[in-house]
N, C-alpha and C positions, 0 to 999 in steps of 0.2 A: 604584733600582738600587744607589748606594750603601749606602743599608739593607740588602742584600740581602748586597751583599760582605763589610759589617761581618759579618752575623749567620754568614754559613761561615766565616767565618774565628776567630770566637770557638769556635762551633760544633765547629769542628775538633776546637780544642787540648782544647776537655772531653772532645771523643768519645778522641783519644788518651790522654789522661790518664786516665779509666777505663778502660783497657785495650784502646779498641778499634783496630780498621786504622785506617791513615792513608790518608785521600783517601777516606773512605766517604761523611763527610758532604758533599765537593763531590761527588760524583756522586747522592747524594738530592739535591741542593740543584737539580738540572736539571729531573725530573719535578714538582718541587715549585713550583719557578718558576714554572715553565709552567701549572700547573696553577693554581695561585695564582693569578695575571693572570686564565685565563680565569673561575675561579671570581668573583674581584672584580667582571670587568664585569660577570656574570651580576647578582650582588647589585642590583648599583649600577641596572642598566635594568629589573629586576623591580621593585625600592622606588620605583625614579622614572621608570616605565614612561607614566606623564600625558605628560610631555617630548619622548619620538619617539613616540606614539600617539597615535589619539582627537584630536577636532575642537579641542581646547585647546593640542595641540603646539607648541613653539616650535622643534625640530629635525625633520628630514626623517630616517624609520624607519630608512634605511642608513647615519645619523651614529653610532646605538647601536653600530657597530662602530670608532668613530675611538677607538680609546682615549687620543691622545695627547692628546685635547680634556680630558682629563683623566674621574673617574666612577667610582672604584675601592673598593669597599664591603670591607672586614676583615673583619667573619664570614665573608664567602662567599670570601675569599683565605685565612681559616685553613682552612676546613673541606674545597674543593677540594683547598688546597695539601696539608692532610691526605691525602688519597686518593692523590694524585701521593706522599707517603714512603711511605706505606704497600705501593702497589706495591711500590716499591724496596724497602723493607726482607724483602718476603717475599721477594721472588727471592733474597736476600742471606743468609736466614733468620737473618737477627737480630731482636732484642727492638725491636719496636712503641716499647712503654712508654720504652725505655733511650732511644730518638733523640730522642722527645717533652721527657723530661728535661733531654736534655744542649742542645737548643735551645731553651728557651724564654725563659733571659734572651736570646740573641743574636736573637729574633723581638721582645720587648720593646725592645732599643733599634735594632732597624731602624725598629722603629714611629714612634720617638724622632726619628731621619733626617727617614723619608718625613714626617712633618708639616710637615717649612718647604717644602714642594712648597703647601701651603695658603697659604704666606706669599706666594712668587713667583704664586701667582694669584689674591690676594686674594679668597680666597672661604673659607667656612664659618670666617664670624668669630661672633662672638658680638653683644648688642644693644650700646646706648651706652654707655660709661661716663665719669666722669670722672675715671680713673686715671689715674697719668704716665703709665703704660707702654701704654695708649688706644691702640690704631692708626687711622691716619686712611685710609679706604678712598676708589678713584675711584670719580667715579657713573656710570663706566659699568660699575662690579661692584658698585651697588645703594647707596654712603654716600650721605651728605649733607654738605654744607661745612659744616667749622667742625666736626662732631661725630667723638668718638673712640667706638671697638667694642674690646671685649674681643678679645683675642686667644686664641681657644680654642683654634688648634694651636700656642701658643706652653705654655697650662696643660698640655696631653694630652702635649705634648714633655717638659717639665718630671718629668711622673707616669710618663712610663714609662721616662725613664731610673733615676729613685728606684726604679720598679719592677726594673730591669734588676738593678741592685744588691743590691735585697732578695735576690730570688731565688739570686743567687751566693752569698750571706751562708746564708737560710736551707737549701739545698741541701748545702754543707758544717755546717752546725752542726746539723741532723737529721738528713741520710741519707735525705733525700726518694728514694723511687725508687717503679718500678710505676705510671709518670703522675703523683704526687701532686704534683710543682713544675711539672708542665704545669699540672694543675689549680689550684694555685695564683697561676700566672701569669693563667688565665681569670679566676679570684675577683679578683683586683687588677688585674687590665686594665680589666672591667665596673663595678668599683666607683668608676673615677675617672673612667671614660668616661661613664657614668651623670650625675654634675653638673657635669661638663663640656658632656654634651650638652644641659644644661638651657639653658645659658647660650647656646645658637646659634639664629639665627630665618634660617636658609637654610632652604626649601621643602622638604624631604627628604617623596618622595609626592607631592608636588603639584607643579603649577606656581610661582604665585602665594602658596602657603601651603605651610605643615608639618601632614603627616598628622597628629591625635593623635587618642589612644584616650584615656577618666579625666583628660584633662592632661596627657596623657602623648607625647611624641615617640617615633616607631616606634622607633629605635637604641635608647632608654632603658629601653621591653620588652623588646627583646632583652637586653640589657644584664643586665635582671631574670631571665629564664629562663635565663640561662648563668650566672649567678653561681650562683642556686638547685642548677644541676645543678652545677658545681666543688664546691660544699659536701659536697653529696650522695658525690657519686666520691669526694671525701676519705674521710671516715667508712666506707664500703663498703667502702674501701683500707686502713683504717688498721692493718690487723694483717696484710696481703699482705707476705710477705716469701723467697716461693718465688726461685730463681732467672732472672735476666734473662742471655739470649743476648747478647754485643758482638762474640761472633766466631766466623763461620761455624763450621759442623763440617767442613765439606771445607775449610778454608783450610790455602793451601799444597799440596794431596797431586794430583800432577801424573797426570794419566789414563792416559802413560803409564809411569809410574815408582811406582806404588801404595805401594811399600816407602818410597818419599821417596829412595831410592838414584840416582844417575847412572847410565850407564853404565860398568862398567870399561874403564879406561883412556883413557876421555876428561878432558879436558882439567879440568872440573869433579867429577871425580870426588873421592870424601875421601883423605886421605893412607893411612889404616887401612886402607882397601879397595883401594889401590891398591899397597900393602906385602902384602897376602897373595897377593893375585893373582902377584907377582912369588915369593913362595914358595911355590906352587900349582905341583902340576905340569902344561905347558901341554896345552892340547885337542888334539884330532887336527884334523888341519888338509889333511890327504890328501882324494883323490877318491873312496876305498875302492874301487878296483879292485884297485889294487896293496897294501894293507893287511896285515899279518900276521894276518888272521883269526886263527891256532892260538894267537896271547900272548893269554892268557885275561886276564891283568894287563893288560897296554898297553891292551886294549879297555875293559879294567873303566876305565881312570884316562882314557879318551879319552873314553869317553861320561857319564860322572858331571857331573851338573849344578853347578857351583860355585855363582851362584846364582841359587835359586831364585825364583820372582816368584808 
């Protein structure tokens, strides 16, 4: 959740700073939440679905809803949480591409946060080493005494705050836009998450073991087909340079004030508008029973619209 307040709040100041409203990105930031968490558990009990299922389980099927046991898988929090802005942005009719942009170092170093949530639960370390910086795990989260483990969300912490920064770096000195520093943020997320993932021997897929495919750890496929497609979308993008929406088309224009005008003679009315009216001659203000019907003028200057809507 800290991750989450850093990333709106960096969030923000880019989305104002390209010109868009302010408070856009904390109202994305709601369906995107939400959507995120549920997207994660989803990841996290599909990949490690052996755990609450099947004659192997070591939790009972209705723990897959404790989130707070911890289980929260990032492809499946970006890509829900995706769905969750995407809403929002259409309702909003702004640029997809522009929000994607303007957050993706502030989802890089929430990334950065949320990993010492690994450290407080000593889980998804890496094998033994004999580094100084070696964490020494309890055995009742699977070490052994006397032996130190890599600390793999201490490297991925490390890689995605450097990533956090690239991107703020490369984003002003290119003019990344149209997705391409989203995309770039997936190509450099995958690529350190990749051997970083190497270095972890928690069971991801299994109980007792790690699923692999070639040698391979399921995350570090993934890993492989999102980077493949960032490249991809790069290159497909690299000469897009049509206009991106930051700010509604209806922003500002009140449903019932079309002109953008107040009403005359209230209180917020503009001073201009409120200086002719006073030299305007005023309306007929009579019941018209008693009216001079025959002053063909009086009526003319009593019924003339001053303005119009």
């Amino acid at each position: 959740m800290l991750g989450v307040v850093v990333a709106v709040w960096l969030s923000e100041r880019r989305w104002v700073a390209r010109g868009g409203q302010k408070g856009t990105i904390i109202d994305i930031a709601v369906p995107a939440v939400i959507f995120g968490l549920i997207g994660g558990r989803l990841y996290h009990v599909i990949t490690d679905w052996q755990t609450y299922f099947g004659s192997r389980a070591i939790k009972e099927p209705y723990q897959a809803l404790f989130i707070w046991e911890g289980g929260l898988g990032i492809w499946g929090a970006i890509a829900l949480g995706g769905v969750g802005v995407w809403w929002a942005v259409r309702k909003r009719g702004i640029s997809m591409s522009a929000v994607a942009d303007t957050v993706a170092p502030g989802i890089a170093f929430a990334q950065a946060i949320g990993r010492w949530g690994n450290w407080f639960n000593q889980e998804l370390y890496g094998g033994p080493t004999t580094l100084p910086w070696g964490l020494e795990i309890d055995v009742d989260h699977g070490g052994e005494p006397g032996v130190l483990y890599h600390p793999t969300f201490l490297y991925e912490s490390l890689w995605d705050v450097a990533l956090g920064f690239l991107l703020i770096l490369a984003g002003k000195r290119f003019a990344l836009r149209h997705g391409r520093l989203f995309a770039l943020y997936v190509a450099g997320y995958t690529l350190g998450r990749f051997w970083i993932e190497g270095l972890r021997i928690d069971p991801v897929g299994g109980v007792d073991h790690a699923v692999t495919f070639l040698s391979l750890r399921l995350n570090q496929w993934t890993s492989i087909v999102l980077f493949v497609g960032a490249l991809v979308y790069l290159w497909v993008t690299r000469n897009k340079d049509t206009e991106e929406r930051v700010v509604p088309l209806d922003l500002a224009v009140d449903p019932a004030h079309e002109s953008g005008q107040a009403d005359p003679g209230s209180s917020d009315a503009p001073a201009a508008s409120a200086a002719s009216d006073e030299s305007a001659e005023p309306a007929d203000t009579g019941t018209g029973a008693d009216d001079d019907a025959d002053d063909d003028a009086d009526d003319g200057a009593a019924t003339k619209e001053k303005n119009p809507r």
